[in-house]
C-alpha positions in Angstrom: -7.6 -16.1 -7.5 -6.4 -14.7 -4.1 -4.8 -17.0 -1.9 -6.7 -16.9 1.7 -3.4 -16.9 3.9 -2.9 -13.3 1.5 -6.1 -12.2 2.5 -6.4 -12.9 6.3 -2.8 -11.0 6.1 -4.1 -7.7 4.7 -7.4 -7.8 6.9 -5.2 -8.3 9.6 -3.2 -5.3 8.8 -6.2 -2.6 8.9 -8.2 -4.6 11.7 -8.2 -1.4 13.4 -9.2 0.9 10.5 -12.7 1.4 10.4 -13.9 0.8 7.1 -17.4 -0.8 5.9 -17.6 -3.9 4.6 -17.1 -4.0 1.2 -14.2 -1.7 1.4 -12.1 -3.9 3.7 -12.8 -7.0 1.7 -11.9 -5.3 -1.6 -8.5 -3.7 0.5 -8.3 -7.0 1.7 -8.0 -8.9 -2.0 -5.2 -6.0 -3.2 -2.3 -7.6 -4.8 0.4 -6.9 -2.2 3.3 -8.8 -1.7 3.5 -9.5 2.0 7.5 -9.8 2.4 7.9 -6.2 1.3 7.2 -3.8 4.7 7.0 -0.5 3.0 4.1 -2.1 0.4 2.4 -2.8 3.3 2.9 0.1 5.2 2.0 2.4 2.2 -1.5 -0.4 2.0 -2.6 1.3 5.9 -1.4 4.6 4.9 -3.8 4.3 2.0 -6.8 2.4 3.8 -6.5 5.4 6.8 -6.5 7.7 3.9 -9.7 6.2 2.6 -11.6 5.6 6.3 -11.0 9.4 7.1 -12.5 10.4 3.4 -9.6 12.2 2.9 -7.9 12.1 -0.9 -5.0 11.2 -1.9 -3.2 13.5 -4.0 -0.1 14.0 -5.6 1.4 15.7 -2.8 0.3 13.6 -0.1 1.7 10.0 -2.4 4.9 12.3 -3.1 5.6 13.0 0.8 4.5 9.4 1.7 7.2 8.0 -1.0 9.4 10.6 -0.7 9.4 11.8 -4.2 12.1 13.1 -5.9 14.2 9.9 -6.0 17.7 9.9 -6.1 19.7 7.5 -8.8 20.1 4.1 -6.8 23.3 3.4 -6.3 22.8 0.1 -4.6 20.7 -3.6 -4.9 18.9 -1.7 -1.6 17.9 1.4 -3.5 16.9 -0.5 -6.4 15.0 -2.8 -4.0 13.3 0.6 -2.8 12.7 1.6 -6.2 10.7 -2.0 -6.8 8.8 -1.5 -4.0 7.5 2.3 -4.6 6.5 0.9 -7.6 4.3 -1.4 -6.4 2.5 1.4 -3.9 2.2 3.1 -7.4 0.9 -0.2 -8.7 -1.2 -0.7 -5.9 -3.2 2.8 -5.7 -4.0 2.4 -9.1 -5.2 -1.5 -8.3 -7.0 0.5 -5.5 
């Protein structure tokens, strides 16, 4: 079940994006956690991708996530690591 405070968080975040209906509520319910800034970041990247009916390929997730990663070699570049996965996570939600 998503929790509302979630929701009015995400809707807020592509406000501006113009999007029908149905496609902002369903961006709107995605399972993002709100604490981490590049999930939400890669969350617009995605909903501009979608409002401008543009696809989003291998190349343009690979650029956005900067793909090859190096081995992390800190808690930070793990924490990176975590959070890439959950854009993955999240286009596939999507």
């Amino acid at each position: 079940m998503c929790n509302v405070e979630d929701v009015k968080f995400l809707a807020d975040i592509i406000e501006h994006v113009p999007l029908p209906l149905r496609a902002r509520y369903t961006f709107s319910c995605a399972p993002i956690n709100k604490k981490m800034p590049f999930v939400c970041t890669m969350f617009l990247k995605y909903a501009r991708q979608y409002s401008r009916s543009e696809p989003t390929t291998f190349d343009w997730l690979a650029k956005q996530i900067s793909w090859p990663f190096e081995i992390p070699n800190t808690i930070m570049d793990l924490v990176h690591l975590e959070e890439v996965f959950d854009c993955l996570d999240l286009y596939l939600w999507l």
